[in-house]
Structures are given as structure tokens and as C-alpha cells.
PDB file of N, CA, C and O in Angstrom:
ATOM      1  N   UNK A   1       3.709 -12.708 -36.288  1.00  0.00           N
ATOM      2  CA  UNK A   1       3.590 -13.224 -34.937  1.00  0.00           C
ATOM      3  C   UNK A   1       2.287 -14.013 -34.766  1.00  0.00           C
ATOM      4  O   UNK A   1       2.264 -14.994 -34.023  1.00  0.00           O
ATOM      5  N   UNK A   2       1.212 -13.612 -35.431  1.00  0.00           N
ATOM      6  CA  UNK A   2      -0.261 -14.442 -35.136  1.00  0.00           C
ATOM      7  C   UNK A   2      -0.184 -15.608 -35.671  1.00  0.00           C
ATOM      8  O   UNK A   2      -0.683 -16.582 -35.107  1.00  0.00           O
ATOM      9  N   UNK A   3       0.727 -15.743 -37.350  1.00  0.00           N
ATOM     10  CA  UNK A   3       0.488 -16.869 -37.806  1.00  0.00           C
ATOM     11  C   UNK A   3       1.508 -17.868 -36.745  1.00  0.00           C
ATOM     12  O   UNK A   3       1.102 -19.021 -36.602  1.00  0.00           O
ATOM     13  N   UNK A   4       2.603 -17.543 -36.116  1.00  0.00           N
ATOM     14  CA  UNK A   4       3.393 -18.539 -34.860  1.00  0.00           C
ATOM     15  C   UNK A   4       2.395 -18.587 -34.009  1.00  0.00           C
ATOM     16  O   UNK A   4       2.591 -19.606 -33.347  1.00  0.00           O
ATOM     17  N   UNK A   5       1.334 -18.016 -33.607  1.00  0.00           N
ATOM     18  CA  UNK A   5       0.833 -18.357 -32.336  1.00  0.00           C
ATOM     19  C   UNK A   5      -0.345 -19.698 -32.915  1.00  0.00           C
ATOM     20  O   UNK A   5      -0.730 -20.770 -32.448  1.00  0.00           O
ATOM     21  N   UNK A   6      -0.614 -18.884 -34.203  1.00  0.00           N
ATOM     22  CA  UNK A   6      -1.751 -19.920 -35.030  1.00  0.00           C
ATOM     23  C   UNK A   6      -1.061 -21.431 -35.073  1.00  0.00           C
ATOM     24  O   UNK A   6      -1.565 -22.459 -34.620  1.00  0.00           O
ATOM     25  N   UNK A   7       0.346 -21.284 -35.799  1.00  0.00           N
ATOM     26  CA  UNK A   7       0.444 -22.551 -36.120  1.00  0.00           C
ATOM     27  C   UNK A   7       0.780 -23.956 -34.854  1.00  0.00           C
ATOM     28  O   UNK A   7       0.596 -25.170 -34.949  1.00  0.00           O
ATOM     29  N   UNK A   8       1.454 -22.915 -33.482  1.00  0.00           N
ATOM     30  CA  UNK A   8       1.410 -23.423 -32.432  1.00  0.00           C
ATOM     31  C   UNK A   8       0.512 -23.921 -31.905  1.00  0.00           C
ATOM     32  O   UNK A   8       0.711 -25.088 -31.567  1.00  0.00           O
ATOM     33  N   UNK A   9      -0.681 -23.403 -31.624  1.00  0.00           N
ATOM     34  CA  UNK A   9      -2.087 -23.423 -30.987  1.00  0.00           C
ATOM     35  C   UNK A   9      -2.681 -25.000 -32.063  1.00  0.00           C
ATOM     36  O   UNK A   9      -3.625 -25.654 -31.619  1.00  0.00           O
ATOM     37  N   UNK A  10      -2.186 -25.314 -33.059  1.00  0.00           N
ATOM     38  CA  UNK A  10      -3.140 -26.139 -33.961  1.00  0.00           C
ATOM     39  C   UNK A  10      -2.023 -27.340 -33.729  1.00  0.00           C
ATOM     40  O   UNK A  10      -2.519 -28.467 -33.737  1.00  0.00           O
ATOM     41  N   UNK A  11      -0.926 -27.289 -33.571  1.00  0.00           N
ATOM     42  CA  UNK A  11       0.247 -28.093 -33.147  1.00  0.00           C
ATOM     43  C   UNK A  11      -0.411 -28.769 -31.965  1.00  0.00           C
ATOM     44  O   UNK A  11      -0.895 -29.900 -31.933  1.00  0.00           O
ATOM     45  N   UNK A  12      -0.356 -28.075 -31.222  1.00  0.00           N
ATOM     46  CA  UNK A  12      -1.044 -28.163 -29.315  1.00  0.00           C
ATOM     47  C   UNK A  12      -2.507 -29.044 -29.481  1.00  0.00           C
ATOM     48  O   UNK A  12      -2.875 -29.918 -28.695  1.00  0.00           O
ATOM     49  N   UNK A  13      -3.018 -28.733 -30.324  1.00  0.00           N
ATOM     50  CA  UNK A  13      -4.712 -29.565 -30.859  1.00  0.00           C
ATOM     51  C   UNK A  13      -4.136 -30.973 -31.330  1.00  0.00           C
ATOM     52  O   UNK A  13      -4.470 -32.138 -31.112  1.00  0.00           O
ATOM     53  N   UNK A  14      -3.090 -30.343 -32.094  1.00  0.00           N
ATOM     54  CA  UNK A  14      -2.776 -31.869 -32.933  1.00  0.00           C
ATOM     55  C   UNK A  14      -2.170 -32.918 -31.862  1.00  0.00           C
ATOM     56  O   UNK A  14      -2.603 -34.032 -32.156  1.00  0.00           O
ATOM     57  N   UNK A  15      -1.495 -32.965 -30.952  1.00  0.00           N
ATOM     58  CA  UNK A  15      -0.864 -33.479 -29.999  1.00  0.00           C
ATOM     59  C   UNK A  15      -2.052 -33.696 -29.137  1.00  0.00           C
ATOM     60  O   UNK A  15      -2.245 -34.898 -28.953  1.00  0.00           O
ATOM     61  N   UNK A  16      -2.677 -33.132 -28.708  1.00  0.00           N
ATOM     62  CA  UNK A  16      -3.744 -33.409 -27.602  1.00  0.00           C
ATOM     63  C   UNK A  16      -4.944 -34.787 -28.429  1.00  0.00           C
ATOM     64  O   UNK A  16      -5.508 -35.679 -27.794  1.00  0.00           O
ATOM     65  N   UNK A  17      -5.039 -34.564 -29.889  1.00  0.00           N
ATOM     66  CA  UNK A  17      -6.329 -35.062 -30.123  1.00  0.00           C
ATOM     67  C   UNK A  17      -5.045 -37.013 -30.696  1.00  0.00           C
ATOM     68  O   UNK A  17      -5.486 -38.159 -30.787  1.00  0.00           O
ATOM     69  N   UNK A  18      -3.877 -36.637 -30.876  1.00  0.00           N
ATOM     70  CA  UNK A  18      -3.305 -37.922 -30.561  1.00  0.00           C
ATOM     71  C   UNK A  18      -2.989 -38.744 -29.785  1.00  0.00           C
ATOM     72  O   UNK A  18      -2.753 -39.930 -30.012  1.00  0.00           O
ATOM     73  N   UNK A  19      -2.941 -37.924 -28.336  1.00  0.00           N
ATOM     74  CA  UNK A  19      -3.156 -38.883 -27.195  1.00  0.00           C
ATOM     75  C   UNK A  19      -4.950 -39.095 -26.345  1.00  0.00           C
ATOM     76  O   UNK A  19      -5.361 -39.655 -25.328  1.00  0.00           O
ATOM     77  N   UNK A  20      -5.442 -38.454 -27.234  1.00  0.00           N
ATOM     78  CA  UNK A  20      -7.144 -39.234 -26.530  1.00  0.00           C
ATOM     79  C   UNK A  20      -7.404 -40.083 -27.407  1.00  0.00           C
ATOM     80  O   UNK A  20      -8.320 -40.846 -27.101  1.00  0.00           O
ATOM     81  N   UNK A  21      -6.724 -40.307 -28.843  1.00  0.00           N
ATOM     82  CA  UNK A  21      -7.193 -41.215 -29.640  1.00  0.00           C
ATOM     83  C   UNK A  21      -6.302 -42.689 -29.041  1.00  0.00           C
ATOM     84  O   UNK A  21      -6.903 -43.745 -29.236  1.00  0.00           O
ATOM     85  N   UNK A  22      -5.323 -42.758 -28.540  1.00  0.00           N
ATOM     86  CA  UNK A  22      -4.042 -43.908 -27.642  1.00  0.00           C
ATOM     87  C   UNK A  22      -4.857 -43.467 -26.754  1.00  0.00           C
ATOM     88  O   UNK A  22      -4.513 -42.303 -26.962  1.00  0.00           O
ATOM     89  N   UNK A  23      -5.788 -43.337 -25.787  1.00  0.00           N
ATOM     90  CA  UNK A  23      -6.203 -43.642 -24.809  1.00  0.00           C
ATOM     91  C   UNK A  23      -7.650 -44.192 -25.070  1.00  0.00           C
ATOM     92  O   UNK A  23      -8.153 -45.103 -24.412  1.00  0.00           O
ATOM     93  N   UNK A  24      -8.103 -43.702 -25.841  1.00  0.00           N
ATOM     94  CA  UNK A  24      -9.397 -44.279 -26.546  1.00  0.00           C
ATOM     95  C   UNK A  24      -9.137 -45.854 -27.096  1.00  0.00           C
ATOM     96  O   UNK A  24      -9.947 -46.772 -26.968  1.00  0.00           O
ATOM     97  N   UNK A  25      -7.828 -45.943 -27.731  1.00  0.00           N
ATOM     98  CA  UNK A  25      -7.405 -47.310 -28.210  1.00  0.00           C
ATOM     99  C   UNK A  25      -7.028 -48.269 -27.185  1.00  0.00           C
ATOM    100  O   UNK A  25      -7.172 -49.491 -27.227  1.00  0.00           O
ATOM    101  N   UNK A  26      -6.449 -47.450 -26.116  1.00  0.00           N
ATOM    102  CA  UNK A  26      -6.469 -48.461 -24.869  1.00  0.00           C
ATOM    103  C   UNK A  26      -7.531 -48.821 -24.200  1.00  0.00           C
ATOM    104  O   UNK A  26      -7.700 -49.868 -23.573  1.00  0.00           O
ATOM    105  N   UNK A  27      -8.342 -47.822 -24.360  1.00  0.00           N
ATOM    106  CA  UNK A  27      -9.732 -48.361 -23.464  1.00  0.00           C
ATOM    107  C   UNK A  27     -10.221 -49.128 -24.168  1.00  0.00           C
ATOM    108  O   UNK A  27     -10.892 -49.825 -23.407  1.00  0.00           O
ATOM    109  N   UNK A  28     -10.421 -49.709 -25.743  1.00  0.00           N
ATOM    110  CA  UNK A  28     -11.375 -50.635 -26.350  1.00  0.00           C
ATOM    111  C   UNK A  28     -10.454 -51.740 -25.997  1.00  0.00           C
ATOM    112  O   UNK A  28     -10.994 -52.830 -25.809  1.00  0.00           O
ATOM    113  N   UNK A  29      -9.456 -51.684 -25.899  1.00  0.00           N
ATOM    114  CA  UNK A  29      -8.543 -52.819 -25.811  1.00  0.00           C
ATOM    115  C   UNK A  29      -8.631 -53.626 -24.653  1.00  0.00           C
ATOM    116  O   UNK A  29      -8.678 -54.835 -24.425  1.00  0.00           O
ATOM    117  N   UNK A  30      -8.640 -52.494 -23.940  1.00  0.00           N
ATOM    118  CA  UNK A  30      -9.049 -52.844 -21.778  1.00  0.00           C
ATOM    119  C   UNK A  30     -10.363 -53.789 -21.620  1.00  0.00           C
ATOM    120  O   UNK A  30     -10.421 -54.835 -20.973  1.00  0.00           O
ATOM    121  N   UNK A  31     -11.904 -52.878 -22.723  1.00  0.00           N
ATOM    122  CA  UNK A  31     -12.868 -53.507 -22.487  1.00  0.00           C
ATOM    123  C   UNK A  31     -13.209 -54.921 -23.233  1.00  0.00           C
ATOM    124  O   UNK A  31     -14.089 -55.642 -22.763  1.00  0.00           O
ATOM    125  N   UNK A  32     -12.493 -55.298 -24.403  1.00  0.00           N
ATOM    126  CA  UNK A  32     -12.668 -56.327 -24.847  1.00  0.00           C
ATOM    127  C   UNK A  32     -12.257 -57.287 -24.088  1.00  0.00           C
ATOM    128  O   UNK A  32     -13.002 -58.062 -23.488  1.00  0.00           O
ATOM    129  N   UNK A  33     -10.489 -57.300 -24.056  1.00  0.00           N
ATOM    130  CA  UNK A  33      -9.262 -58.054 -23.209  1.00  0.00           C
ATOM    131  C   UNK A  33     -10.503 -58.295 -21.583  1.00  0.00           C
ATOM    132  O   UNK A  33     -10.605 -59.263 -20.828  1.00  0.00           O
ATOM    133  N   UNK A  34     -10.956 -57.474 -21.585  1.00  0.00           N
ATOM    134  CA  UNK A  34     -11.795 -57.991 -20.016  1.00  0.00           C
ATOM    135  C   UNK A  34     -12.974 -58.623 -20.234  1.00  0.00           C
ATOM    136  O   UNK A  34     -13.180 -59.686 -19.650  1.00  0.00           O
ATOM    137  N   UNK A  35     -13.562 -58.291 -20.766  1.00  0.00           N
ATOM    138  CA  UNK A  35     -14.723 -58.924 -21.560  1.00  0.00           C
ATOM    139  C   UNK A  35     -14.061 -60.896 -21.617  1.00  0.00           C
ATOM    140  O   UNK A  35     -14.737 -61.894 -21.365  1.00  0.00           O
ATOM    141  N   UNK A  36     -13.100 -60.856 -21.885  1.00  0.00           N
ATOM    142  CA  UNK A  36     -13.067 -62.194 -22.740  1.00  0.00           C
ATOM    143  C   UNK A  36     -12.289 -63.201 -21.135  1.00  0.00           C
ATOM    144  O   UNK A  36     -12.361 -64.416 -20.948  1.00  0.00           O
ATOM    145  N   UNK A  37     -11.790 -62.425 -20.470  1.00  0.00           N
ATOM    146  CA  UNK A  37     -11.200 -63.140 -19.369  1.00  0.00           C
ATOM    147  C   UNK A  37     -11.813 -63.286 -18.351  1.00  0.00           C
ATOM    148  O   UNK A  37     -11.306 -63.929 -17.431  1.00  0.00           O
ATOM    149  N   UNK A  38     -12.873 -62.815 -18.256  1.00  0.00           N
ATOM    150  CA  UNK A  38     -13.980 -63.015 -17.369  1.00  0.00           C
ATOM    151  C   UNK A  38     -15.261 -63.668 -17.910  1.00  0.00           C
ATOM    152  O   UNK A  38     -16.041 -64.161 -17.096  1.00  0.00           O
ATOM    153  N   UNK A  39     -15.554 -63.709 -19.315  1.00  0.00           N
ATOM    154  CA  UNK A  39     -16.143 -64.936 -19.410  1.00  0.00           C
ATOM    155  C   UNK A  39     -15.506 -66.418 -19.673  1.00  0.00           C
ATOM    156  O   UNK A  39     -16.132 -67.464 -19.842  1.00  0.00           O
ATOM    157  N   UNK A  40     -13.954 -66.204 -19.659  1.00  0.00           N
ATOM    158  CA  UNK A  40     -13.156 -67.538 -19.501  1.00  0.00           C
ATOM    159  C   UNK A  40     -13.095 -67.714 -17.792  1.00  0.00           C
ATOM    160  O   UNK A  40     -13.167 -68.914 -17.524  1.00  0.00           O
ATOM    161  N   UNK A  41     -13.015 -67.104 -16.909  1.00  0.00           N
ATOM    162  CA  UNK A  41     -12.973 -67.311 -15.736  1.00  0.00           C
ATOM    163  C   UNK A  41     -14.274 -67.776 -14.973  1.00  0.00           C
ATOM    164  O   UNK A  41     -14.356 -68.525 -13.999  1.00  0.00           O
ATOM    165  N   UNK A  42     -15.369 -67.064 -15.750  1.00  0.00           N
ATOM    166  CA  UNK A  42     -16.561 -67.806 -14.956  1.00  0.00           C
ATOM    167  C   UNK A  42     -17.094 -68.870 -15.517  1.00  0.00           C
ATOM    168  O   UNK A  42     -18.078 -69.345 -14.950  1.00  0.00           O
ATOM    169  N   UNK A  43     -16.731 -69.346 -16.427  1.00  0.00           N
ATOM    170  CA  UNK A  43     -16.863 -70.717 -16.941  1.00  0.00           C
ATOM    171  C   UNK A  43     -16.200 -71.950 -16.179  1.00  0.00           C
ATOM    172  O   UNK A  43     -16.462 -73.152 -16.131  1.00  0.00           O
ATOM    173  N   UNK A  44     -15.375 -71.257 -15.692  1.00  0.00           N
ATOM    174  CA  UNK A  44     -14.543 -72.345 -14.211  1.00  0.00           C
ATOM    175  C   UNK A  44     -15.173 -72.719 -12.999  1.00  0.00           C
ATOM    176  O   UNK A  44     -14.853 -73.449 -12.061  1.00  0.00           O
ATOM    177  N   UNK A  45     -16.198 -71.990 -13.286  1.00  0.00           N
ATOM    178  CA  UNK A  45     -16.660 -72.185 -11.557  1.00  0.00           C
ATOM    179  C   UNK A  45     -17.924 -73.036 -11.719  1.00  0.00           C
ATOM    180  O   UNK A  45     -18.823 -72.947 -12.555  1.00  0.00           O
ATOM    181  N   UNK A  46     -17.723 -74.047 -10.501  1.00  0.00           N
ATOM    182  CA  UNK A  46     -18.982 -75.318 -10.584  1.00  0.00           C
ATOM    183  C   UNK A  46     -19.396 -74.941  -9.110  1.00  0.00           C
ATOM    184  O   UNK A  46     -18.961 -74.070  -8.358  1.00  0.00           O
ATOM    185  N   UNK A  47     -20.589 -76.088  -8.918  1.00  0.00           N
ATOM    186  CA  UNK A  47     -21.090 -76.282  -7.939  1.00  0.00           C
ATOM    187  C   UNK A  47     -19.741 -76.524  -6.530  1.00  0.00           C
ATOM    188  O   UNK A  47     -19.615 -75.997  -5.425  1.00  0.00           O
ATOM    189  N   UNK A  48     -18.981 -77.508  -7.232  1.00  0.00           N
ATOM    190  CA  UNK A  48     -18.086 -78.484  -5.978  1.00  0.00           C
ATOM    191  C   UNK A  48     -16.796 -77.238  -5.429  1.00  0.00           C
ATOM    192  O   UNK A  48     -16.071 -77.487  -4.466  1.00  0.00           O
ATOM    193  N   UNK A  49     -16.694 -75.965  -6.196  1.00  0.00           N
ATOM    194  CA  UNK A  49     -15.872 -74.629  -5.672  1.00  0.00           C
ATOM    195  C   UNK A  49     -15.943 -74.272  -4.225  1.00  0.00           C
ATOM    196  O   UNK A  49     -16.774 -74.962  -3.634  1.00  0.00           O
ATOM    197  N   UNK A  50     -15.350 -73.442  -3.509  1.00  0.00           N
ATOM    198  CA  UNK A  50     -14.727 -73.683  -2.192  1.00  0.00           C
ATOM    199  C   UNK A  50     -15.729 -72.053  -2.018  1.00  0.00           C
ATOM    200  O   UNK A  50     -15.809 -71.467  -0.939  1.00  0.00           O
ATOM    201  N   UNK A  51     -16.346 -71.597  -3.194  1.00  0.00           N
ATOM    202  CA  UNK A  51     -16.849 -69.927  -3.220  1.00  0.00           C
ATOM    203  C   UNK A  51     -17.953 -70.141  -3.902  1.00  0.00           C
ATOM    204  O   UNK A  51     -18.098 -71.156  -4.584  1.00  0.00           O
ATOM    205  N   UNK A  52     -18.752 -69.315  -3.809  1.00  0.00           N
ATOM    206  CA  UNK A  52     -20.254 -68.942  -3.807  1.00  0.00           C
ATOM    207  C   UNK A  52     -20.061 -68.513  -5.482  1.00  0.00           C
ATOM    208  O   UNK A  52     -18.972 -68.223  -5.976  1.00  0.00           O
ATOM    209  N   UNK A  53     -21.232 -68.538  -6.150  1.00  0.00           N
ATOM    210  CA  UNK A  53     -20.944 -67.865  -7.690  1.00  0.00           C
ATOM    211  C   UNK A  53     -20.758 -66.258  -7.766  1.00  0.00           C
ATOM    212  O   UNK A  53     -20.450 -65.596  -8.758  1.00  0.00           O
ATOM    213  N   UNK A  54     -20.964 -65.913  -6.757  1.00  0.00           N
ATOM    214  CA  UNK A  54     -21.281 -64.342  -6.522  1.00  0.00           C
ATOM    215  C   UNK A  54     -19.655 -63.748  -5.991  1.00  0.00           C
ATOM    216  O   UNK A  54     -19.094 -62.723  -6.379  1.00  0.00           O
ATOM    217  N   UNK A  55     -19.288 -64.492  -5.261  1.00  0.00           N
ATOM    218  CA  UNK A  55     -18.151 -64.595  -4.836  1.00  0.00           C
ATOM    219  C   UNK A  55     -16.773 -65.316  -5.643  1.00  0.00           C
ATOM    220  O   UNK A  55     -15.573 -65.272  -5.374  1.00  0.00           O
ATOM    221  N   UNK A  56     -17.244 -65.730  -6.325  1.00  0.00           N
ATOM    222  CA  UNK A  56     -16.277 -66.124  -7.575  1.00  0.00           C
ATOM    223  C   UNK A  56     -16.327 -64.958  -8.766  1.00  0.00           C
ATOM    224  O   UNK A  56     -15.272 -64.532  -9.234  1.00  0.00           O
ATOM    225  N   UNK A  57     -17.263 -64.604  -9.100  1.00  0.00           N
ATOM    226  CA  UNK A  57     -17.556 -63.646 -10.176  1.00  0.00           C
ATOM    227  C   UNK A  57     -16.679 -62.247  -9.350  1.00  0.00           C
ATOM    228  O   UNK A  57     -15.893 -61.626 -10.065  1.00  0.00           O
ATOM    229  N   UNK A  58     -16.803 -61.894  -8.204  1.00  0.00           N
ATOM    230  CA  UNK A  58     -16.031 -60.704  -7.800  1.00  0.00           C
ATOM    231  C   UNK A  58     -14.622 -61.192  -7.941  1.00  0.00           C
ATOM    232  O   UNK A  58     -13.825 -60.387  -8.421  1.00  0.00           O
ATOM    233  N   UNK A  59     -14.271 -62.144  -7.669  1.00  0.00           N
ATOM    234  CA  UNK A  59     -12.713 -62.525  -7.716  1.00  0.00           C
ATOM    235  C   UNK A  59     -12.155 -61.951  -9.480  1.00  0.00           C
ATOM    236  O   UNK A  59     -11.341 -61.160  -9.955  1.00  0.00           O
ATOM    237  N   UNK A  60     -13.389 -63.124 -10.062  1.00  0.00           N
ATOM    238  CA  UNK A  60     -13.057 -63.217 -11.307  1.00  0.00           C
ATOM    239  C   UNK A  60     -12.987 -61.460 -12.178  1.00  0.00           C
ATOM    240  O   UNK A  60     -12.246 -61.024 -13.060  1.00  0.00           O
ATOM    241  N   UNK A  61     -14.070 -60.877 -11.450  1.00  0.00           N
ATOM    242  CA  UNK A  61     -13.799 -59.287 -12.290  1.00  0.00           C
ATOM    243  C   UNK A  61     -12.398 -58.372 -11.753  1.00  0.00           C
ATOM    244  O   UNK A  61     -11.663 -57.719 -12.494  1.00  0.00           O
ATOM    245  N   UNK A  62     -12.264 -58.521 -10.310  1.00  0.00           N
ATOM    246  CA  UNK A  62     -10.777 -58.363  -9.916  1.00  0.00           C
ATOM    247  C   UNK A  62      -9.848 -58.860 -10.833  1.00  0.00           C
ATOM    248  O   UNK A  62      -9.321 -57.982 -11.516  1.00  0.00           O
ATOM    249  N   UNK A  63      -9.416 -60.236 -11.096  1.00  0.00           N
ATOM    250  CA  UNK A  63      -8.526 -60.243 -11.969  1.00  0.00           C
ATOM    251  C   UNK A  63      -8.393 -60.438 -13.482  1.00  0.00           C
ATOM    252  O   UNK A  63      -7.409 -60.615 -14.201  1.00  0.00           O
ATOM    253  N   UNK A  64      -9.884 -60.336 -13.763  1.00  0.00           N
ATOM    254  CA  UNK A  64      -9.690 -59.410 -15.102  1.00  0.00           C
ATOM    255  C   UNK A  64      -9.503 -58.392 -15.230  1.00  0.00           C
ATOM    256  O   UNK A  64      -8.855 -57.999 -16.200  1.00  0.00           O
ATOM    257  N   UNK A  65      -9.931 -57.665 -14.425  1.00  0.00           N
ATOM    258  CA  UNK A  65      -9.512 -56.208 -14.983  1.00  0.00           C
ATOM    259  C   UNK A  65      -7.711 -55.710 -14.468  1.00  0.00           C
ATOM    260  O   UNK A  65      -7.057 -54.784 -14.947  1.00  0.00           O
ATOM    261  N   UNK A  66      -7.295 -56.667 -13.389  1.00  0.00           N
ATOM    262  CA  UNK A  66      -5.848 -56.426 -13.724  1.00  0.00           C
ATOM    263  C   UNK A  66      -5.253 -57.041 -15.040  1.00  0.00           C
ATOM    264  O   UNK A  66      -4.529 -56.385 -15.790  1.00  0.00           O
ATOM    265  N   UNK A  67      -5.578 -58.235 -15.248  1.00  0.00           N
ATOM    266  CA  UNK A  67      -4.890 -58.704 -16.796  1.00  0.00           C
ATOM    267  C   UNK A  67      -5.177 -57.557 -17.823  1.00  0.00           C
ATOM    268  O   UNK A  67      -4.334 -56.936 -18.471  1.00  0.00           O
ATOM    269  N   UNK A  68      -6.741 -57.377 -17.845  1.00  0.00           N
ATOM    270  CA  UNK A  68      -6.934 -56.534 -19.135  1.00  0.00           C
ATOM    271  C   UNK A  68      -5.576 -55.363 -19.100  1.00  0.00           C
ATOM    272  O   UNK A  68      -4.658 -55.212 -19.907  1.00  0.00           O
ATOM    273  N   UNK A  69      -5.982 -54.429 -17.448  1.00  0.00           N
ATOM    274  CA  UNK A  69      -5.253 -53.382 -17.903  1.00  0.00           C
ATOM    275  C   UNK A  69      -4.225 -53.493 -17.946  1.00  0.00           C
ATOM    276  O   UNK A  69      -3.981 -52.351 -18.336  1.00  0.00           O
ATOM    277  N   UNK A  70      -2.843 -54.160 -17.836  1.00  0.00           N
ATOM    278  CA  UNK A  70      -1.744 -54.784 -17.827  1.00  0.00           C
ATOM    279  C   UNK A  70      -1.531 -54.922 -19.021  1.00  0.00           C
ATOM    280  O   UNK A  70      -0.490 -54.437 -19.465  1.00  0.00           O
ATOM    281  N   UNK A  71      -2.591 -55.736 -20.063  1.00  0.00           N
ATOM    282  CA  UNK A  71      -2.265 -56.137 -21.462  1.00  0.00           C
ATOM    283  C   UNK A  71      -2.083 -55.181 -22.396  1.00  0.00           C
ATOM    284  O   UNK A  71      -1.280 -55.190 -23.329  1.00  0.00           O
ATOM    285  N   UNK A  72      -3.279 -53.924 -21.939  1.00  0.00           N
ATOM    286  CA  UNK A  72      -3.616 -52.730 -22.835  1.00  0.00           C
ATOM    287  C   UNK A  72      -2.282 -51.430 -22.463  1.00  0.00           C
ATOM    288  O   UNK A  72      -1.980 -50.561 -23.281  1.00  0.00           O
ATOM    289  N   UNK A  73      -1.603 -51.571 -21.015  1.00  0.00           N
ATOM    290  CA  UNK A  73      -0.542 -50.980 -21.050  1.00  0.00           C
ATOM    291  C   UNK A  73       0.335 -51.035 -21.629  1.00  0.00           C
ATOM    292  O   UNK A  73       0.857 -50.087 -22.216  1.00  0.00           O
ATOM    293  N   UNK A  74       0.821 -52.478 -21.599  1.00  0.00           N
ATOM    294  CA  UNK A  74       1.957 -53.046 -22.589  1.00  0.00           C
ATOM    295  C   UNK A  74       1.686 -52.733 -24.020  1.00  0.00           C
ATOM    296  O   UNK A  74       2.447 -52.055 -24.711  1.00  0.00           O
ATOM    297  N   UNK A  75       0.492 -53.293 -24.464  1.00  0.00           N
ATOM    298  CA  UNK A  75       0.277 -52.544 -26.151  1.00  0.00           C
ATOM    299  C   UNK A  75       0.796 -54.136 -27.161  1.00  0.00           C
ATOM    300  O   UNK A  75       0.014 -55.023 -27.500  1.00  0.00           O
ATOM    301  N   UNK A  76       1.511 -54.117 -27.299  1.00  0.00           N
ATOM    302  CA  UNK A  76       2.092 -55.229 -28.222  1.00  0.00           C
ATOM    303  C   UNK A  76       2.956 -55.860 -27.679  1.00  0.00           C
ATOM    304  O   UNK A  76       3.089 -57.017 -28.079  1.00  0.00           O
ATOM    305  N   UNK A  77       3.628 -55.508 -26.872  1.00  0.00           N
ATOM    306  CA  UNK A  77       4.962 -55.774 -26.182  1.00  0.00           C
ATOM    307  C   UNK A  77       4.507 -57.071 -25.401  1.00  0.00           C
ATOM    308  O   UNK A  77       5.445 -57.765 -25.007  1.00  0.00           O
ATOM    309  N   UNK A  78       3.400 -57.464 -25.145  1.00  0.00           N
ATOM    310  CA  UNK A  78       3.167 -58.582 -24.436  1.00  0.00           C
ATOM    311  C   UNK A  78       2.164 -59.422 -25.282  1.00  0.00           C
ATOM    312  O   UNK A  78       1.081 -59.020 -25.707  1.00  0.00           O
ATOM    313  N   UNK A  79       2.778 -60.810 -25.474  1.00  0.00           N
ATOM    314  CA  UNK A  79       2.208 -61.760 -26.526  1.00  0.00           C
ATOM    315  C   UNK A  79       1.481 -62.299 -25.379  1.00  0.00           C
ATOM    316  O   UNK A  79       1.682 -62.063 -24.188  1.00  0.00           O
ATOM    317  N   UNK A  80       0.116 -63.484 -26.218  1.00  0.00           N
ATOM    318  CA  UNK A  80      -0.626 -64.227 -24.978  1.00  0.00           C
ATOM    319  C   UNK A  80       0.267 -65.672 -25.309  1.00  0.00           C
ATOM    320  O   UNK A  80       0.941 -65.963 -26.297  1.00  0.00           O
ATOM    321  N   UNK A  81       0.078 -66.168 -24.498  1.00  0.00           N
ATOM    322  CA  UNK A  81       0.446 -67.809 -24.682  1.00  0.00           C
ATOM    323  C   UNK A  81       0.344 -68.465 -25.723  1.00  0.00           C
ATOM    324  O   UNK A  81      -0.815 -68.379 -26.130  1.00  0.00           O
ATOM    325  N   UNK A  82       0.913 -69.028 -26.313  1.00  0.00           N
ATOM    326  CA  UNK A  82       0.482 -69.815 -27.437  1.00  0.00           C
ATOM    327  C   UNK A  82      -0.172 -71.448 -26.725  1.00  0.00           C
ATOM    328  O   UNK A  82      -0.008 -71.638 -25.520  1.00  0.00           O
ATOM    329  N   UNK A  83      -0.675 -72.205 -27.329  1.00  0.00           N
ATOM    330  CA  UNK A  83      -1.065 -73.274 -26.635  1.00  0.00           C
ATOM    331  C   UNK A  83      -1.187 -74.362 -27.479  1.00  0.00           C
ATOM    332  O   UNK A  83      -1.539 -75.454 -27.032  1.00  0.00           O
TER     333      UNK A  83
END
């Protein structure tokens, strides 16, 4: 009976330490993927903009961080554009 509870209990470890490692992989994924769309987004913004740089940069971290996390949900399932 101890060795079923043993081999269960290390089962239960094994499962737990595979989904913080897929959530760990989503988060580097989240912070890069955002990283890179927000320095493509604030590269857009000039003087002649209708918004302040301060006020563009909040826009711009708003919708990076929906793309990022969107991209890192999907996983593979969502290609970027080709161009």
C-alpha cells in the first residue's frame, strides 16, 4: 500500500512540475513576443501623431500585451504574417 501511495504522490509531482514548466514556457514567450511589439509600435510614433509620446506608449503597451498574450496562448497554432 505505501509503495501505491509513493508511486502516486511522485506521479502528482510529475504532473504538477509539467505544467509550471508550459507556463514558464508561456511566460518567456509572452515576454519576448511583447518585448518586440512594442518596440515595433513605438517606432511609429512622430512628432505630427494626434497623441502625446506618453500617451502613445500606454496605447502601445495595451496592445502588446494583448498580441503577446494571444500569441503565447495559441502556442504554434498561430503563424505571424509572412511579408
Amino acid at each position: 500500500m505505501s509503495r501505491v501511495l509513493l508511486l502516486t504522490g511522485l506521479s502528482c509531482l510529475v504532473v504538477v512540475g509539467a505544467a509550471n514548466s508550459r507556463e514558464e514556457s508561456v511566460s518567456a514567450q509572452f515576454q519576448k513576443m511583447y518585448a518586440e511589439y512594442l518596440e515595433a509600435c513605438m517606432k511609429d510614433w512622430d512628432n505630427a501623431t494626434h497623441m502625446t509620446k506618453s500617451q502613445w506608449r500606454r496605447t502601445c503597451e495595451r496592445v502588446a500585451g494583448e498580441r503577446a498574450k494571444f500569441r503565447a496562448e495559441q502556442g504554434d497554432q498561430v503563424k505571424p504574417k509572412q511579408q
